[in-house]
N, C-alpha and C positions, 0 to 999 in steps of 0.2 A: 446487535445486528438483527435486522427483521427476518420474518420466516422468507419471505420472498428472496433475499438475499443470500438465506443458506441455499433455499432451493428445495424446501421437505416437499416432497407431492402427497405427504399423510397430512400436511398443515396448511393445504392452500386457504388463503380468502375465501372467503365465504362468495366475491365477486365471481369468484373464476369458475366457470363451468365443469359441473361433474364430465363431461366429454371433453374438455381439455385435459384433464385433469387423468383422467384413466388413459389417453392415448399418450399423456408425458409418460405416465408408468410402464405403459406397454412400451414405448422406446427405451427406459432403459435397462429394459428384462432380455430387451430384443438384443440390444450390442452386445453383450457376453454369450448369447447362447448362437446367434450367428459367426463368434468367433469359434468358438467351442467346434460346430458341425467345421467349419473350416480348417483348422488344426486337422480333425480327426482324418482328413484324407492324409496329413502327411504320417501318423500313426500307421494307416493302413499300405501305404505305396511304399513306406521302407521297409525291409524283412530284417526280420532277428539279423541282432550282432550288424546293423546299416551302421549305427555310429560308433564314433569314434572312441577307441578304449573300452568298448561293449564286455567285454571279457574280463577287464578286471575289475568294473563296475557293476557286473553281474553275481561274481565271486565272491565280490563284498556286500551284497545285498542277502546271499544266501548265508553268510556267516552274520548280516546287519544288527541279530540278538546273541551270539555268541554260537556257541557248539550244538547242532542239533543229530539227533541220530538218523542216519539216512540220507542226511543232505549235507552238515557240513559238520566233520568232525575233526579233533585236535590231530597234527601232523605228528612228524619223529623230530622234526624242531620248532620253535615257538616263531617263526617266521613262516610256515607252510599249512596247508589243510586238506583235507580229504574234503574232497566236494563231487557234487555230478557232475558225469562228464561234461554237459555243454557246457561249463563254464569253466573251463582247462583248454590248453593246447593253442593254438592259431585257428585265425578265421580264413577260409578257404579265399575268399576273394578281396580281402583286405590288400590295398596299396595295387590290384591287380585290374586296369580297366576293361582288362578284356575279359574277365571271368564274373558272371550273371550269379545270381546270389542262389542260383536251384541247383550250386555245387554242395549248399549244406544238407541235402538230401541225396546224396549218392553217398558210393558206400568209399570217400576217399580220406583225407587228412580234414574234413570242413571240422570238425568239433575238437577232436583233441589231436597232439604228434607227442613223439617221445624219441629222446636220443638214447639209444644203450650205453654211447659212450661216455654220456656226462651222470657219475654215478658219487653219490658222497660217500665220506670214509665207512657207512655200513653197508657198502654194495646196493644199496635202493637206488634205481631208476630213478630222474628228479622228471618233472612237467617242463615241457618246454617252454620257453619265454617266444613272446610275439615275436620280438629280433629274430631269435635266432630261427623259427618259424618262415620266418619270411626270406629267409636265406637259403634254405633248400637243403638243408644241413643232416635231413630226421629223417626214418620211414614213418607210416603211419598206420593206423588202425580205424575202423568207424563202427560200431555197433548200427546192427540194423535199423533200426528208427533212432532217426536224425533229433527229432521231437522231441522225444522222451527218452529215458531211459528204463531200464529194467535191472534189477539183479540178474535173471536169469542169462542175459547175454555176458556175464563175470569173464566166462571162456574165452572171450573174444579179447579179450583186457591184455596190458601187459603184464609184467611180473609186479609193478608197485600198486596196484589198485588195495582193497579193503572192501569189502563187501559191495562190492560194484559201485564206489569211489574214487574217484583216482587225485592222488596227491599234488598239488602245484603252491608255488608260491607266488602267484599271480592272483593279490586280494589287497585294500587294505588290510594286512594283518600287522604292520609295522606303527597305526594310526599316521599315517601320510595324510590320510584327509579326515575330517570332524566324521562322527558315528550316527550323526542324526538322522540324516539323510537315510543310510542303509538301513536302521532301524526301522521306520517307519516303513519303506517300500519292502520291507521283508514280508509283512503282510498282506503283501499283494503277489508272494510268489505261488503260482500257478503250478500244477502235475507236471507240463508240458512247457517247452522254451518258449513257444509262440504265446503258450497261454499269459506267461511272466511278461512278455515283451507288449502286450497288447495292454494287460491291466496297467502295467508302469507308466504306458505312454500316455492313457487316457486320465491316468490319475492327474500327472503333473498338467496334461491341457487343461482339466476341470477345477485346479488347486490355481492355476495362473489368473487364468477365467477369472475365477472367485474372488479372488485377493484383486484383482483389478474392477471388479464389479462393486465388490466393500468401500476400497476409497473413492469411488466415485459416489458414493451414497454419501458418505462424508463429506466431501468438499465444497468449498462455494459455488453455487453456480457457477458462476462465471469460469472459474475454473478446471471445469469439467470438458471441454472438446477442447481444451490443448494437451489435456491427459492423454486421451483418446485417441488424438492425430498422432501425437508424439509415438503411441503404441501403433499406430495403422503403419506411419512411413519408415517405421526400425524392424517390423516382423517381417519382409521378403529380402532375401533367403533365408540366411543365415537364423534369427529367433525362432520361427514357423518349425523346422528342421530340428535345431535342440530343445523349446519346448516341447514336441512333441518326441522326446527320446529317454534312453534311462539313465542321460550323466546328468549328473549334480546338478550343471550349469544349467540346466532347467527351472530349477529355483532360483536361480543368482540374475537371471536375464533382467527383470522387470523391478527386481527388491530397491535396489538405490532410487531409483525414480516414484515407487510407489513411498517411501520414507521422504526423502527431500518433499514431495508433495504432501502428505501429510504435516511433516514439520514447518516447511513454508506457511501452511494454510491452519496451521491450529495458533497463529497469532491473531486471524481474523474470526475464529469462530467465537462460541460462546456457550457456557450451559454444558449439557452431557456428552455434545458433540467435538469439544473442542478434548476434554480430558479419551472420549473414543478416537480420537487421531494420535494423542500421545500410543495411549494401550495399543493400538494396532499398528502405531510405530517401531513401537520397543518388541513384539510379539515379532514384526517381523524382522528384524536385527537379529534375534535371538535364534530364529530359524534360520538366516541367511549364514549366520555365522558356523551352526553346526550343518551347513552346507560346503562350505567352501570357505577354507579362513582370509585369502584375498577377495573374494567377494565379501567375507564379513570388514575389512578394513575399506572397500568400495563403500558401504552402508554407514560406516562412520566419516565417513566424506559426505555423503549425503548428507549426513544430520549436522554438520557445519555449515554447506550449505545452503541446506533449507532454513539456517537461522541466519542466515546473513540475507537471505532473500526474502524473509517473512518479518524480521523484527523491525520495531519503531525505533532508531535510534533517539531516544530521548531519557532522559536522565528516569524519570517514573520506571520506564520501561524495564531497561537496563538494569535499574535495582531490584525490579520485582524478578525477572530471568536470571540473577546474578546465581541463585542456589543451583537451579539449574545447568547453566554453565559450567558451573566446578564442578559437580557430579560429571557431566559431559568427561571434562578431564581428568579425572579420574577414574574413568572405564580405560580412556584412552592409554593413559599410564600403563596401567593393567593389560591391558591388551598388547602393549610392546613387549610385557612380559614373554610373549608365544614367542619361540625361537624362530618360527617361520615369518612372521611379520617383524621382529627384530631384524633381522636379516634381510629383508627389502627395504626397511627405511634406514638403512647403514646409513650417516651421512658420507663414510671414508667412501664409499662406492660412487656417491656426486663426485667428492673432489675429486676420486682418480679421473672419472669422467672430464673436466673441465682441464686436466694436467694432461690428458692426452688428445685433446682439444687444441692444446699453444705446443704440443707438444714438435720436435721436428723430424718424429719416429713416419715414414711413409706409410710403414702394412698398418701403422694404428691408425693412422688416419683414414687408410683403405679401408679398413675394417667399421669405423666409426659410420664414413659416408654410405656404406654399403645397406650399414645397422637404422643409419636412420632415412634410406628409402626406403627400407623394407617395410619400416614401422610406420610411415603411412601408409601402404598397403594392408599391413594388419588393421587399421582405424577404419579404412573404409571395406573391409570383410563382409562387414555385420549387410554392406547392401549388396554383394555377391565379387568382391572382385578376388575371393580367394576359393578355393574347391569346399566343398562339403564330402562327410560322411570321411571316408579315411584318407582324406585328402587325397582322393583320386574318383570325384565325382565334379567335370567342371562345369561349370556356370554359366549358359550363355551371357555373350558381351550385352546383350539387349537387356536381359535383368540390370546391371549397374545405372545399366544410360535410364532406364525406366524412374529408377527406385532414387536415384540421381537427381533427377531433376524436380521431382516431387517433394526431397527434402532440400533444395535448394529453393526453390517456391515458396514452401513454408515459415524456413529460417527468414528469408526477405523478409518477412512484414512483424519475424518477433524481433530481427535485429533493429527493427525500425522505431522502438518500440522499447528498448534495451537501456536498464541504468547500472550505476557504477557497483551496487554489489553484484549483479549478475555478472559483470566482467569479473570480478575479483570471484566468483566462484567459477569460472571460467578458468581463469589462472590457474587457482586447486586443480583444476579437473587434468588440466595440459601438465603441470608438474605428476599427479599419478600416472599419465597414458602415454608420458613422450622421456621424463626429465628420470626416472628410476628404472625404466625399462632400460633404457640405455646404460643408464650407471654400471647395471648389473653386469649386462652384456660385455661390456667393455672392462669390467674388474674382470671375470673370465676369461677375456679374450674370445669371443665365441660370438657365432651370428647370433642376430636378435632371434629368428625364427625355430632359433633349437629348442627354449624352453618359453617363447611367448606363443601363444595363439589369438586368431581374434576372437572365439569368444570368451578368451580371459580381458579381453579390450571394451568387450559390445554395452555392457553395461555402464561402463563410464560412458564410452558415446550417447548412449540412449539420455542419461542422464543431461548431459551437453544438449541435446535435443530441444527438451522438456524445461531445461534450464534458461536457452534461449528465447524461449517463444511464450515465456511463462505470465510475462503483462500485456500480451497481443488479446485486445478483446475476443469476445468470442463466435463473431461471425467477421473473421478480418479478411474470409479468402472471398473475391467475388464470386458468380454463380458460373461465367464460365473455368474459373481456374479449379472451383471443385468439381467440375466436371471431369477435367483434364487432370486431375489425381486420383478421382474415383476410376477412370479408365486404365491409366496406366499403372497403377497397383495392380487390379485386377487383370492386366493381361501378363504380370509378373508373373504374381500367383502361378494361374494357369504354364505358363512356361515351363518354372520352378517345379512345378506338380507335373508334369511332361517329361522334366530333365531324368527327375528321380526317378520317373518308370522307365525310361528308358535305357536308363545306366542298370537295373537289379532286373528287371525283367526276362531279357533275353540273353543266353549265355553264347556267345559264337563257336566256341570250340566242340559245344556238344549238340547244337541245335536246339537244347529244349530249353522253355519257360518256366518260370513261377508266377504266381499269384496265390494269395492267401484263399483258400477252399472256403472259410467262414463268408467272407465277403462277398459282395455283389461287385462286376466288371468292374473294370479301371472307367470304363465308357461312363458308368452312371455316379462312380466316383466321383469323377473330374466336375462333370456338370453338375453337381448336388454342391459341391464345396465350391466351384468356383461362383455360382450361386451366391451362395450364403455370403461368401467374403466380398462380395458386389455388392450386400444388403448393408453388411457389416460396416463398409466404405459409407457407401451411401447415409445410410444414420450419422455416421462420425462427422462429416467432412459437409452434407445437406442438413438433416434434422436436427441434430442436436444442437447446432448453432443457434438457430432458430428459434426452438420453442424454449428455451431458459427463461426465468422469468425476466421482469422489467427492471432489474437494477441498473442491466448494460444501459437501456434507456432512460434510465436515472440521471445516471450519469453523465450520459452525452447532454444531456438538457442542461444539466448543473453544470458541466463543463462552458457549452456555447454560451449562456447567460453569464458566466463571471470572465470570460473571453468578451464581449461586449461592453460590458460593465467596467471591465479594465482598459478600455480601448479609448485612444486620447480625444477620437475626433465623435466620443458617445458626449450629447451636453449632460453636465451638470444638476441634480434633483437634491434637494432638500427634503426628501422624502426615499431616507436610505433603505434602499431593497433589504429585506432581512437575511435574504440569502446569502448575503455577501458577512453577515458573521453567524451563519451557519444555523441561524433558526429555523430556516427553511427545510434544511438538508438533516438537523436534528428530528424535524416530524415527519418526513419520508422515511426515515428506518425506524421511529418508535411506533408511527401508528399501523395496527393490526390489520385493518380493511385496508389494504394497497390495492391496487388496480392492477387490472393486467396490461399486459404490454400494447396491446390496438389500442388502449385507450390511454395510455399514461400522458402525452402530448395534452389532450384535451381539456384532464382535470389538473393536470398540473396549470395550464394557462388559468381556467375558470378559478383556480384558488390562488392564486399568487396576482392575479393579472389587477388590483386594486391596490397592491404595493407595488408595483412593479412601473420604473419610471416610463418614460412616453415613449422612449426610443427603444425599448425592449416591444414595445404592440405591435 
């Protein structure tokens, strides 16, 4: 593969201009760091404990290295721990639309609650659980600063605290999820809540950033703005929202897409870059997995896929990937080993599913059709048709319709454009997002919606996405349709970034507001980010198409000329173009001086145009 076809901008031609050449690179410095200031408003416009399960993903981040003094110390059972208080108790405005998030700053139940009457066999007070929290069940206590905490407010504690500690069993402490995650964002805990909440958030925006900015250094060109799209029309609401938060699924969002496109495309590379797509393959598997262990069996979906969409089926081929393959299956073995991912690919869990299906049981069938309208509501979440934050933040109807049409635009011209292993990883995808969801559901007896959510869904969509549109050239949308996605993202955006402040901002019941005091206004917020995500658009969706190098023109040249050539009513020449057995097409990707793209038309005529029969001039 020639340099022009990976796309290095350190290896251009010697033809191609030093000012081509540095404004290619200043485009792709620009797309991540435009995404970056973007994200960071939704960092800023949600307040500590905004998402979902903040509390006991906060608990587990402060335990994330094991027992430390001061912060998170061993309980009186091997299920509990002494931690600060803001990461104990109930969130003041969780599940409650009418209460603004500046209840975590009065002096009421916002950080922790405590029932006297749920006490274990040695008389200790236990920490109250969210449920029961949210049920009205407790009194409460709040130390003066909401913030931070101190020793010296101990007095204000109840009887279970520990050195101005207080005991809960709201953590991973049972290893419910992988430890990798906690581990590493341990180091980002802050004196202060807001301070934790702020490093966390900006971390994962600049770790997603990164890791999406990386594969795109790697891949073919060509390749590169369906990545990019695929990541512009999956981030309003729902991605934007939990990347920028401190659950898990902030890692898990973008990992199956950034591996399937690495694996797809390291059958076309070559040299250092194709073994660098394996390594940042596997690097990110390995992380996804000690993220979230259904996100990491999402990523082993991915890397089936990416092989089914990237290899050559040819006997050469085949034998040479063959080692590969069995390693593949052999992780995979292994990894059914986890009882958790056991237990989702039960096959007995399908068949009940199919026997209560023909079944002539009526509430099961109720149940069944109930479970699978809900669950495409879950599938299409990720573009706003479910609530954010504790599911009691909703979404205007105009985000959907927006974010809606934009990937319905899109998908047209990949599905135009679509072959048969893309449908067959397609299949994969609907069997994990529609055919085991249900299973399970339906073995419990129980709504889909108790223990699925969508962004336990969003990643396989995203992947669907990316999967579909994956051999649509790379300027496939005309100029006015990217117009008309660059607008309507961008007034998502801004909506979505509107919603948020308007749901945590103002409290009704007390009159008064919050806003973060480090920050500048919500006013220069909005317009700095919705900005950036207008530029962000605009690169992805305008420039990037564009300035890739001339393979796409390669291409289409060598395409219309063997279109021609194959054409009944072309006459006959005794003078066989060489292109047509591939001499032509072998010295466009070996020789080093390639032209750029204004010019590839020109010298491909003036060097071909003397083999080239009559009815080709």
């Amino acid at each position: 593969m020639s340099e022009i076809e990976r796309g290095d901008c350190a290896s251009r031609p010697r033809t191609t201009s030093h000012h081509h050449l540095w404004w290619r690179c200043a485009i792709y410095l620009s797309i991540p760091t435009f995404l970056i200031i973007a994200l960071g408003s939704f960092a800023i416009t949600t307040p500590p404990f905004g998402e979902p399960d903040s509390k006991y993903h906060l608990a587990s981040i402060y335990c994330g290295q094991g027992t430390e003094k001061g912060m998170c110390e061993a309980g009186n059972s091997p299920h509990t721990r002494y931690l600060r208080a803001d990461a104990t108790g109930s969130v003041c405005f969780a599940f409650k639309p009418y209460r603004g998030s500046v209840c975590l700053f009065e002096n009421n139940d916002a950080f922790y609650s405590y029932d006297e009457a749920s006490a274990d066999s040695a008389g200790t007070p236990r920490a109250q659980t969210d449920s029961t929290a949210s049920s009205g069940k407790s009194a409460a206590a709040q130390p003066p600063n909401s913030s931070s905490y101190s020793a010296s407010a101990s007095k204000l504690l109840p009887p279970y605290t520990r050195n101005g500690l207080i005991e809960t069993d709201i953590g991973n402490f049972q290893g419910s999820y992988p430890q990798v995650y906690y581990a590493v964002q341990h180091f980002f805990v802050g004196n202060e809540t807001s301070e934790t909440f702020r490093n966390i958030r900006f971390v994962n925006i600049i770790a997603v950033s990164l890791a999406l900015a990386t594969l795109i250094a790697l891949l073919p060109a060509r390749r590169r703005p369906i990545v990019w799209i695929s990541v512009a029309i999956t981030m309003i609401p729902l991605a934007a929202f939990t990347v920028a938060s401190i659950n898990p699924s902030a890692w898990a969002f973008y990992s199956p897409l950034i591996i399937f496109a690495a694996i797809a495309s390291m059958f076309q590379q070559h040299g250092w870059r194709k073994w660098a797509l394996i390594f940042f393959a596997a690097i990110t598997l390995l992380v996804t997995a000690g993220t979230r262990t259904d996100a990491g069996m999402y990523c082993m979906v991915a890397v089936l896929i990416g092989v089914l969409a990237g290899i050559r089926f040819t006997r050469q081929a085949l034998r040479f990937y063959a080692v590969g393959i069995a390693i593949f299956a052999l992780i995979c073995i292994a990894a059914l080993q986890h009882p958790t991912i056991a237990a989702y690919v039960d096959l007995s869990n399908v068949f009940n599913l199919f026997s209560t299906a023909i079944s002539k049981d009526s509430s099961s069938h109720g149940l069944l059709h109930d479970n699978a309208i809900n669950l495409v509501t879950l599938w299409t979440g990720i573009f706003g048709t479910t609530n954010l934050s504790w599911m009691d933040l909703p979404v205007p109807i105009t985000i959907p319709i927006l974010t809606g049409f934009v990937t319905i635009t899109v998908l047209w011209y990949g599905i135009r454009q679509i072959r048969w292993t893309q449908l067959l990883g397609i299949l994969v995808i609907i069997v994990n997002i529609a055919i085991w969801p249900l299973s399970i559901a339906s073995s419990r007896n129980i709504p889909i919606e108790y223990f699925v959510q969508s962004r336990y869904l969003a990643p396989m969509i995203i992947l669907a996405v990316v999967l579909i549109g994956w051999n649509a050239r790379p300027a496939f949308l005309t100029r006015n349709h990217a117009i008309v996605c660059v607008g309507a993202l961008t007034m998502a955006f801004l909506i979505t970034l509107i919603a948020i402040y308007q749901r945590f901002y103002h409290d009704p019941i007390t009159g008064q507001t919050w806003w973060p005091e480090w920050a500048p206004p919500f006013t220069v917020v909005a317009t700095i980010s919705t900005t950036s995500f207008a530029l962000f658009c605009t690169c992805v969706f305008f420039i990037l198409p564009r300035i890739e190098p001339a393979t796409t023109a390669d291409e289409n040249a060598i395409h219309a000329a063997r279109t021609a050539h194959s054409s009944p009513h072309a006459p006959h020449s005794h003078n066989t173009w060489p292109l047509q057995k591939g001499v032509a097409a072998e010295q466009l990707t070996t020789r080093k001086q390639a032209i750029n793209r204004r010019s590839i038309h020109e010298t491909f005529d003036s060097e071909n145009n003397d083999k080239m029969p009559t009815s080709f001039r």
